[in-house]
C-alpha positions in Angstrom: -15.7 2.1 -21.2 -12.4 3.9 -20.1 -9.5 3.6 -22.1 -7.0 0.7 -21.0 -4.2 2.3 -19.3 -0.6 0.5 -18.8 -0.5 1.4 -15.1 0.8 0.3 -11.8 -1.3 -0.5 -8.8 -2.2 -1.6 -5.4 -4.6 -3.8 -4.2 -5.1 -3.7 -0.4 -7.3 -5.2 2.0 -8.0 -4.2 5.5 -7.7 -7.8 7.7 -10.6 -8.4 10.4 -12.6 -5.6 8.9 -16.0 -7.4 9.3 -15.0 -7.7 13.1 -14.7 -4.2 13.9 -18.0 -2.8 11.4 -20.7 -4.9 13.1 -20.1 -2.3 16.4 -19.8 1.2 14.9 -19.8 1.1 10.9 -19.6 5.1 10.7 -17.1 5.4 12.9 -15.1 3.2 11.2 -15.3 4.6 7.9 -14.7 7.9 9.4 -11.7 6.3 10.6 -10.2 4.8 7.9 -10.8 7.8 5.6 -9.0 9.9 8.6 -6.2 7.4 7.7 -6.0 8.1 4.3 -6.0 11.8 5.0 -3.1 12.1 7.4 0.1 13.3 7.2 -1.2 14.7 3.6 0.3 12.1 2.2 -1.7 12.5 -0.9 -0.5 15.4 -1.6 2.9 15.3 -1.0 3.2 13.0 -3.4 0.8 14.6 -6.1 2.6 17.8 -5.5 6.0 15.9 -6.8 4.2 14.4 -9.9 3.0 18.5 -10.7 6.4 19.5 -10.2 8.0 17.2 -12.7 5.3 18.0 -14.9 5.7 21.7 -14.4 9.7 21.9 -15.5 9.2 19.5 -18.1 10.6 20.3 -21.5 8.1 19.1 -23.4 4.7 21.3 -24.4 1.2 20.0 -23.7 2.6 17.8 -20.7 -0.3 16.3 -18.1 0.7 15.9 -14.6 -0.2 12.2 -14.1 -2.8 11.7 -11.3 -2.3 8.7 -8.5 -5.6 8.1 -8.0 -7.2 6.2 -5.3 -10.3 4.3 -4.4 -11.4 3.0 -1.0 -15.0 0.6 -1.1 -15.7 -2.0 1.5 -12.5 -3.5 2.9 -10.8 -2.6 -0.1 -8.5 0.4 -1.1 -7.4 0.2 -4.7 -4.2 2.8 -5.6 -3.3 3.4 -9.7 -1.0 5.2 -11.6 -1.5 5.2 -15.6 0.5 6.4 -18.0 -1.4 8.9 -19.9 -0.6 10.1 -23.9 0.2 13.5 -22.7 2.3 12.2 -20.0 5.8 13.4 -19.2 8.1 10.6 -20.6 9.5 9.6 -17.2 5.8 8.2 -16.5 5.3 6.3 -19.3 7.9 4.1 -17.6 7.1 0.6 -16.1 9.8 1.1 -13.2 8.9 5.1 -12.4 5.3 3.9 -12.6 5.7 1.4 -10.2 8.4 3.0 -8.1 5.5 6.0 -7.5 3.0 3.6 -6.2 5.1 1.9 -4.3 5.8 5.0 -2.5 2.3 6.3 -1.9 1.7 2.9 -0.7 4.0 2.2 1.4 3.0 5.4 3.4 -0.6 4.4 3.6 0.0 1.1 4.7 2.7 2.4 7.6 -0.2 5.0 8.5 -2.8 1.9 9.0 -0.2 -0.7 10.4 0.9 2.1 13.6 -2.5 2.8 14.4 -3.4 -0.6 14.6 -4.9 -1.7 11.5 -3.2 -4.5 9.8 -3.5 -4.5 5.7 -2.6 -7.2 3.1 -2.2 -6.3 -0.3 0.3 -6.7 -3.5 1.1 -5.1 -6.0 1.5 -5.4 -9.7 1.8 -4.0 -13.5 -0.1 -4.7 -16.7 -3.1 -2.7 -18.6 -5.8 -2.4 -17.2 -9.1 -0.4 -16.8 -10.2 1.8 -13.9 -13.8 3.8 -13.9 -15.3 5.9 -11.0 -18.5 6.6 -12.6 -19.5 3.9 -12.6 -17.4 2.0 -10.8 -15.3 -0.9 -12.7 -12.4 -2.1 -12.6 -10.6 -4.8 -14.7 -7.7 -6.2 -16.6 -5.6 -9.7 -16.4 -2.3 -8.3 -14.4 -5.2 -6.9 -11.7 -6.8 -10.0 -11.6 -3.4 -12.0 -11.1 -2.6 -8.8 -8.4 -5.4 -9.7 -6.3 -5.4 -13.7 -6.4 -1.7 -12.7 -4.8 -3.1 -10.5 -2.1 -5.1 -13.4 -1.1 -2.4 -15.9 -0.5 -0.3 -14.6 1.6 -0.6 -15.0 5.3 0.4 -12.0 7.1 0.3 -8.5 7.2 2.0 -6.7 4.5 2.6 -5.9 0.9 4.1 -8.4 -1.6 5.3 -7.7 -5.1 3.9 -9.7 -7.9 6.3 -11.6 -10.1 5.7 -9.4 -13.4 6.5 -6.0 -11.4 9.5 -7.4 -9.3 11.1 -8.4 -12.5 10.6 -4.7 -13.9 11.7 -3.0 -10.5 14.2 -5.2 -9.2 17.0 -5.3 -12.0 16.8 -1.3 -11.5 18.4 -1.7 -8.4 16.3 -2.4 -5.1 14.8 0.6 -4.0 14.0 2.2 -0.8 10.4 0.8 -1.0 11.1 -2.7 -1.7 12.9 -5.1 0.2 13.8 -8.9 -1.3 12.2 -11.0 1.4 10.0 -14.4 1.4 6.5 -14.0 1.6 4.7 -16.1 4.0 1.3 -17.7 2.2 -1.3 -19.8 3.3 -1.5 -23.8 3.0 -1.1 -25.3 0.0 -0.6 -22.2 -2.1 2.6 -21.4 -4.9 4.9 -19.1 -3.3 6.2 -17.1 -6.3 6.5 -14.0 -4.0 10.2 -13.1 -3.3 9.8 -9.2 -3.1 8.3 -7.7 0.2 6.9 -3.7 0.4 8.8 -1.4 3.2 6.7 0.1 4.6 8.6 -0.2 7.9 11.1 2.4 7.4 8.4 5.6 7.2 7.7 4.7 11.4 11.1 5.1 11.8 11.4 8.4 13.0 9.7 7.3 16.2 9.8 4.2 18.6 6.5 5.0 19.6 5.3 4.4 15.8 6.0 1.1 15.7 2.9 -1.3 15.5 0.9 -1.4 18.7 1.3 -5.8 18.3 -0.6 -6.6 21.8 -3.0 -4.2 20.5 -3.3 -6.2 17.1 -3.0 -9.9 19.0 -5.8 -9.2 21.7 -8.7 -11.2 21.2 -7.1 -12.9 18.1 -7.8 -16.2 16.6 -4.7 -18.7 16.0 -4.6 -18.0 12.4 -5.0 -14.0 13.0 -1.9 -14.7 15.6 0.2 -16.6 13.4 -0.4 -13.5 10.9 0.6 -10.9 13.4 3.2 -13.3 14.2 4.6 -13.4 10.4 4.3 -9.8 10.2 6.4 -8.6 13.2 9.0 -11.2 11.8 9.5 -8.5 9.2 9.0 -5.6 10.8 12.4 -6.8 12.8 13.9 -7.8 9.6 13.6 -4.2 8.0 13.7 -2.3 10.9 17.6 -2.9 10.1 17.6 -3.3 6.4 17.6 0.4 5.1 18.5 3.8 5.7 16.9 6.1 3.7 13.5 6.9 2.9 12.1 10.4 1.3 9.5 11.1 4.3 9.2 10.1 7.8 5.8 9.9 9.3 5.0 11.9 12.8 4.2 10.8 15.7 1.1 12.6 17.3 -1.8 12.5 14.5 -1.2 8.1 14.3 -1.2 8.1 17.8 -3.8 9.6 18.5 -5.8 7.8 15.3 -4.4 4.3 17.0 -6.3 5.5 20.2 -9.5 5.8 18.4 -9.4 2.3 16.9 -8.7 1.1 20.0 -11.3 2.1 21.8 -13.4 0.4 18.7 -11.7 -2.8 19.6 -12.5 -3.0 23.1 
């Protein structure tokens, strides 16, 4: 078994995925790996980690890896803090201030073509395994019973990494903002994901929401409905963000899905 890691991580599910596999499964895969390939976003962000690694003072220094894993409806994103680690990310708040970055660009790459995710994320040790694949750990667990509550689409902090991240000052990835949850469920979630700002370089990014509604159920409306509540709210909450997402390769990825939702 792989050793347990304190990490940060991301659990995120891809809403009304069953709907749109049951008329062309390939091309939807295709699709959503397409997704997680644009705008290199990947590598932007790796290529950071490398540098800090790189002009580190200390000897023996691992880059650390974001790694990520995408099965079924799913799409799991980790950082662990590794023994040979630079210092900086063996950090709970760098740790989670890394994720929340890559993930806040994957889920503005899915929401502007058209894709709506759910997802939360948290801190804690944990295990991940590729070979073969497993996954565990009690702040995970707890990571993804959140994910499941809430009722829109978006990305809520769990209590145990908002109270590392927040007191650090709110950054440029997290926004304080009430999550709505389904029926009859706890709301301890208080601290929302931007992933708003990244579309902001272009009007045309924003989330195609008659797109998203067609065909919808109530309960996938009021969703939609929920989530374009705070798209509004932080379209004019911040600034600043380290990259900007462009316009033509989600455009033209938003035009493919569509034609998978007709």
């Amino acid at each position: 078994m792989e050793v347990a890691r304190h990490s940060a991580f991301a659990f995120l599910d891809i809403l009304g995925y069953g709907k749109i596999m049951v008329k062309e499964p390939m091309v939807v895969v295709e699709l959503i790996q397409e997704l997680l390939r644009s705008e290199k976003l990947n590598r932007i962000i790796q290529r950071d980690l490398d540098r800090y690694a790189q002009f580190s003072s200390s000897h023996n220094v691992i880059s650390p890896k974001i790694e990520y894993l995408h099965f079924s409806d799913s799409l799991l994103i980790w950082l662990g803090s590794e023994p040979n680690s630079p210092s900086l990310f063996k950090e709970s708040v760098q740790l989670l201030e890394t994720v929340s970055y890559a993930t806040s660009l994957i889920v503005a790459s899915f929401m502007s073509a058209g894709i709506p995710m759910r997802g939360a994320i948290g801190l804690g040790d944990a295990y991940f395994s590729k070979t073969p694949l497993f996954f565990t750990g009690r702040e995970l667990y707890i990571t993804i019973k959140h994910e499941r509550k809430q009722n829109w689409a978006g990305v809520a902090l769990t209590p145990n990494a908002a109270k590392i991240i927040v007191p650090d000052g709110l950054r440029p990835f997290v926004l304080k903002y009430g999550i709505p949850v389904k029926m009859g469920k706890n709301n301890q979630l208080n601290y929302a994901l931007n992933w708003v700002t990244p579309l902001a370089a272009s009007k045309e990014l924003e989330p195609p929401w008659e797109q998203m509604l067609e065909k919808s159920t109530n309960k996938e409306k009021l969703k939609i409905e929920e989530t374009k509540k705070f798209f509004d709210y932080a379209s004019s909450a911040i600034d600043g963000f380290p990259l900007y997402l462009s316009e033509a390769p989600l455009l033209a990825l938003r035009d493919k899905f569509k034609k998978l939702s007709v």
